[in-house]
C-alpha positions in Angstrom: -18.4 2.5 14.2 -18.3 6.0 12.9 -17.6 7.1 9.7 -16.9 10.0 7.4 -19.5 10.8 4.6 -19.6 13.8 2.7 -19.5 16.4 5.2 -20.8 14.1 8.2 -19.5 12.0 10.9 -22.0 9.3 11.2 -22.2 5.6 12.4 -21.1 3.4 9.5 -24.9 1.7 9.0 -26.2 5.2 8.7 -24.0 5.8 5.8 -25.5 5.3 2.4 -24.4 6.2 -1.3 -26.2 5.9 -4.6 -26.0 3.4 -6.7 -25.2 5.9 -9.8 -22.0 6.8 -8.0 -18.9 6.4 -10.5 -17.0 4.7 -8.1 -19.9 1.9 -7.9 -20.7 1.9 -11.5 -16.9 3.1 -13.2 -14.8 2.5 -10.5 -13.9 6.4 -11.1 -12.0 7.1 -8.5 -9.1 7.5 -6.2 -8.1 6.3 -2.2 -5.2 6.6 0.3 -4.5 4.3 3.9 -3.3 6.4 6.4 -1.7 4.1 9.0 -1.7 5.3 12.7 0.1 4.0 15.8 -1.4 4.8 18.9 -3.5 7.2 17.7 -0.8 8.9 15.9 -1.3 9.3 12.2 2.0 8.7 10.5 3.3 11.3 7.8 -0.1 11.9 6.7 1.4 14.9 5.1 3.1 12.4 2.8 -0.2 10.0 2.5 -2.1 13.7 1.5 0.9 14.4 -0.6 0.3 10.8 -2.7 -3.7 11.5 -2.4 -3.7 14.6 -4.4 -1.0 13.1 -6.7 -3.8 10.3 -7.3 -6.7 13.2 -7.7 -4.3 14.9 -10.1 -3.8 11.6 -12.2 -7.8 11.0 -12.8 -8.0 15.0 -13.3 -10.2 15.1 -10.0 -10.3 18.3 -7.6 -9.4 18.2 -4.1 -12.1 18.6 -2.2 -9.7 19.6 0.9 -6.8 21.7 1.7 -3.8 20.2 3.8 -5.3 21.3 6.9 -8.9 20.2 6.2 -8.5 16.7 5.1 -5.6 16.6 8.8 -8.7 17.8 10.7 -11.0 15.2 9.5 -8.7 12.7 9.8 -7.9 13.4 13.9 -11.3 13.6 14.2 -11.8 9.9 13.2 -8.9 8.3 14.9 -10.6 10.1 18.3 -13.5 8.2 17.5 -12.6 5.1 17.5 -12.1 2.6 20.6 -8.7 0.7 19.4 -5.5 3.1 19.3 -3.8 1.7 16.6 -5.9 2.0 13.3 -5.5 2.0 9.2 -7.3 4.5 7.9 -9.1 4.7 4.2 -10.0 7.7 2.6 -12.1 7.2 -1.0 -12.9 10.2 -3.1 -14.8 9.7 -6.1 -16.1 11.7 -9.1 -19.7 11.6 -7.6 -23.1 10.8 -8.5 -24.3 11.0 -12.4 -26.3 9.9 -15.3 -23.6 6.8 -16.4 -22.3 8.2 -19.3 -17.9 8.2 -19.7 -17.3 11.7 -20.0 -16.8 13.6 -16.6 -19.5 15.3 -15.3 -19.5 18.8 -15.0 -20.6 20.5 -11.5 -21.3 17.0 -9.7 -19.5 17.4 -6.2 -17.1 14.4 -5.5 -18.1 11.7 -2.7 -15.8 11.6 0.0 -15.7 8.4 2.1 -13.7 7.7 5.6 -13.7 4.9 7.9 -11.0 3.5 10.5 -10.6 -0.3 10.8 -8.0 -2.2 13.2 -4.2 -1.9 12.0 -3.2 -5.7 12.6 0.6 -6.3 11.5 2.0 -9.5 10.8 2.7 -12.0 13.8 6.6 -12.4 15.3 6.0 -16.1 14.2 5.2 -15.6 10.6 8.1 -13.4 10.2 10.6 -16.0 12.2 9.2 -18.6 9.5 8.6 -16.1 6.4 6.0 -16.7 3.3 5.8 -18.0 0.1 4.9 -16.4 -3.0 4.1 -16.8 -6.9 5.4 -14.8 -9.8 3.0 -13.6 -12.6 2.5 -11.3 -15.6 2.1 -7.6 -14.8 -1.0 -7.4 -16.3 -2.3 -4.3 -15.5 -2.3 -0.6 -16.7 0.3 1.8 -17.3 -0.7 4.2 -14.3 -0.4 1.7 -11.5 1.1 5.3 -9.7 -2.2 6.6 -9.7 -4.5 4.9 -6.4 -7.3 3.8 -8.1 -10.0 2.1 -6.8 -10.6 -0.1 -9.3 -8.1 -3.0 -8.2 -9.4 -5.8 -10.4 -6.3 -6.7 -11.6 -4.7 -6.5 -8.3 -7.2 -8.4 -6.9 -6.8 -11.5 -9.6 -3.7 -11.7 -9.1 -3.4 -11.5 -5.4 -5.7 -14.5 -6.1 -3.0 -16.4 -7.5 -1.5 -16.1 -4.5 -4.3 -17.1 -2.4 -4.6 -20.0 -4.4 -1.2 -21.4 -4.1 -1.5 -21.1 0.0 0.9 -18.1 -0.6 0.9 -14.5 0.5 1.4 -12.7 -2.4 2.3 -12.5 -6.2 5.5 -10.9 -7.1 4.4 -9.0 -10.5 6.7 -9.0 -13.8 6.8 -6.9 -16.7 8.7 -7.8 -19.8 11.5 -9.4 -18.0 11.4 -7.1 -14.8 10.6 -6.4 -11.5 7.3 -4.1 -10.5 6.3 -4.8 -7.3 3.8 -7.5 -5.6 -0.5 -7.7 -5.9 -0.7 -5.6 -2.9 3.1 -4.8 -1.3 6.4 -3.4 -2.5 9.5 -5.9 -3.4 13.0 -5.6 -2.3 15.1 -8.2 -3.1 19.4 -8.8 -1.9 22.3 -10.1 -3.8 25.5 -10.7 -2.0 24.8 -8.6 0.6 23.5 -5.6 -1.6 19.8 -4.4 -1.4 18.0 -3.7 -4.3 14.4 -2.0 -4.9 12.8 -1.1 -8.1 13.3 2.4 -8.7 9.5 4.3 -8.7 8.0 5.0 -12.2 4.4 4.9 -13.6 4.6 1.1 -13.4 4.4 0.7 -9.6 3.2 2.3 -6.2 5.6 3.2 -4.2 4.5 2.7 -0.7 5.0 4.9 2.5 7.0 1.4 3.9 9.0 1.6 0.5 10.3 5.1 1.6 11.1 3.8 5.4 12.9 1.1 4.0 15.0 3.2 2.0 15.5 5.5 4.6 16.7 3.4 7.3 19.0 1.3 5.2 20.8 4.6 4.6 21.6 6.0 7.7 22.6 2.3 8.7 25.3 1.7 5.9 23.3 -0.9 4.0 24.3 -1.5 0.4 21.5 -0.1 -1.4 20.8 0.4 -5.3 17.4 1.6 -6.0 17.8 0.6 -9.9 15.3 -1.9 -12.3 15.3 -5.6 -10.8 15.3 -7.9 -13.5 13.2 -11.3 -13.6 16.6 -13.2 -13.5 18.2 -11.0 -10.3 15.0 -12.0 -8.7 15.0 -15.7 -9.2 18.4 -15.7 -8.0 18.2 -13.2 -5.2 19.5 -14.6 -1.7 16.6 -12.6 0.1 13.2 -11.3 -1.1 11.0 -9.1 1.1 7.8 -7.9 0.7 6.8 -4.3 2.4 3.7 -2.6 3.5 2.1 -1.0 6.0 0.4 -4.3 7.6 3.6 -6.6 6.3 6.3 -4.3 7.7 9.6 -6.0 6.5 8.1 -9.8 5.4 10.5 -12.1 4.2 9.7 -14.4 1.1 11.3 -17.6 1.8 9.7 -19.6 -1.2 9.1 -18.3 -4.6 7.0 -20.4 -7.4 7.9 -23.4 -4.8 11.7 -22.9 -4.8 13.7 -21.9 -2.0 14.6 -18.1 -1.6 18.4 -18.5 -0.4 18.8 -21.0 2.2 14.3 -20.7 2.7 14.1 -18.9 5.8 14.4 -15.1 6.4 17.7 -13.7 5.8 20.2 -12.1 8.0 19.3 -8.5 6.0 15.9 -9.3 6.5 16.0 -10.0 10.7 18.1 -6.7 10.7 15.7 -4.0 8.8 13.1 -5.7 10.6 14.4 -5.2 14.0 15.5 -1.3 13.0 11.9 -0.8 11.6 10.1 -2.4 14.9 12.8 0.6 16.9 11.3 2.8 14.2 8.2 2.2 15.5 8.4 2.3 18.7 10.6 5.8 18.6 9.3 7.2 16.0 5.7 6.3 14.9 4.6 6.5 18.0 6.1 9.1 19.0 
């Protein structure tokens, strides 16, 4: 498999970085997924849009323009055998002496690889998931996409744990989002989602959702979610780029609703799969 490393295309076991990078030794630094469907990236000018957002956050330089990091980016999809792909971009404040402070005149690393994009199965969204609440435990910039995903990782373990699919994250009484998706839930026939703020990461899916339930006359409120709203919700999704629209049929072992996907559920999936086909790969 090829990869991207600082400047060079290069098969991935030819790619080495030190081990006084502060990615590896701070976790200092930022990433983006572009997903692409049949070789087409999809609005990578948004994904660039929330990369340099991220670089902004951790006071990091760009190392490309618009154009430049596009370029690359083409150039990687073409090199890969499989048509539909997810692909990860890491940027990171480079190699130093580990010491806090930022470095001054270190060039960032810049790291690219394409893996398979593998969405969920027809049969796991005709039966839905369960999932587990928890704490939102982490920081106060989960806006920023840092690579240091500890916390997201530990809790997403709670998940694991309880043969679930993901952990629907609370903070002080309300809604953020899940370990590693977005969260919509619906209340007589209403959809809500968490309105985006410092607190959560408002995915590329998050924005299609929106989007689509608009132009199709859904009742939408983008407004906070409370803790109780969700325990109570008649349908809870989670969205991403690998989920799509997931229904959440079981939360902390209690039915979601009637526990199985809602009719809200079967209908944004079906317009996102149309979506897909007409637009995303387009």
């Amino acid at each position: 498999m090829s990869v991207f490393l600082n400047g060079r295309f290069l098969p991935d076991a030819e790619a080495t970085i030190s081990v006084f990078d502060r990615g590896f030794v701070f976790g200092d630094g930022v990433y983006e997924l572009v997903p692409v469907y049949s070789r087409q990236p999809f609005r990578i000018d948004d994904h660039l849009r929330r990369l340099q957002t991220s670089l902004d956050g951790i006071r990091l330089a760009n190392p490309y323009g618009m154009n430049g990091w596009r370029d690359l980016i083409l150039q990687l999809i073409e090199m890969q055998d499989f048509a539909d792909q997810s692909v990860y971009i890491q940027v990171t404040r480079g190699v130093a002496p580990r010491d806090h402070p930022f470095p001054r005149g270190v060039p960032p690393t810049v790291f690219m690889f394409a893996q398979p994009l593998v969405t969920a199965s027809t049969e796991l969204k005709r039966t839905g998931v369960c999932a587990v609440t928890a704490v939102d435990n982490r920081w106060s910039r989960c806006n920023i996409k840092a690579i240091s995903l500890l916390a997201n990782i530990l809790l997403r373990q709670q998940a694991v744990d309880a043969g679930c699919a993901e952990t629907v994250l609370l903070r002080d009484g309300w809604l953020t989002e899940g370990a590693a998706s977005n969260i919509f839930v619906v209340i007589n026939g209403v959809l809500l989602a968490p309105p985006p703020s410092n607190l959560m990461l408002t995915g590329i899916t998050y924005d299609v959702v929106l989007e689509l339930a608009a132009s199709h006359g859904f009742p939408l409120e983008v407004r906070p979610v409370s803790e109780a709203e969700v325990r109570s919700a008649d349908e809870v999704w989670m969205t991403s780029s690998t989920k799509e629209i997931m229904a959440i049929v079981k939360l902390d072992g209690i039915a979601v609703g009637a526990g199985v996907p809602g009719p809200l559920a079967q209908q944004m999936d079906g317009l996102y799969q149309t979506f897909k086909q007409q637009v995303m790969r387009a």
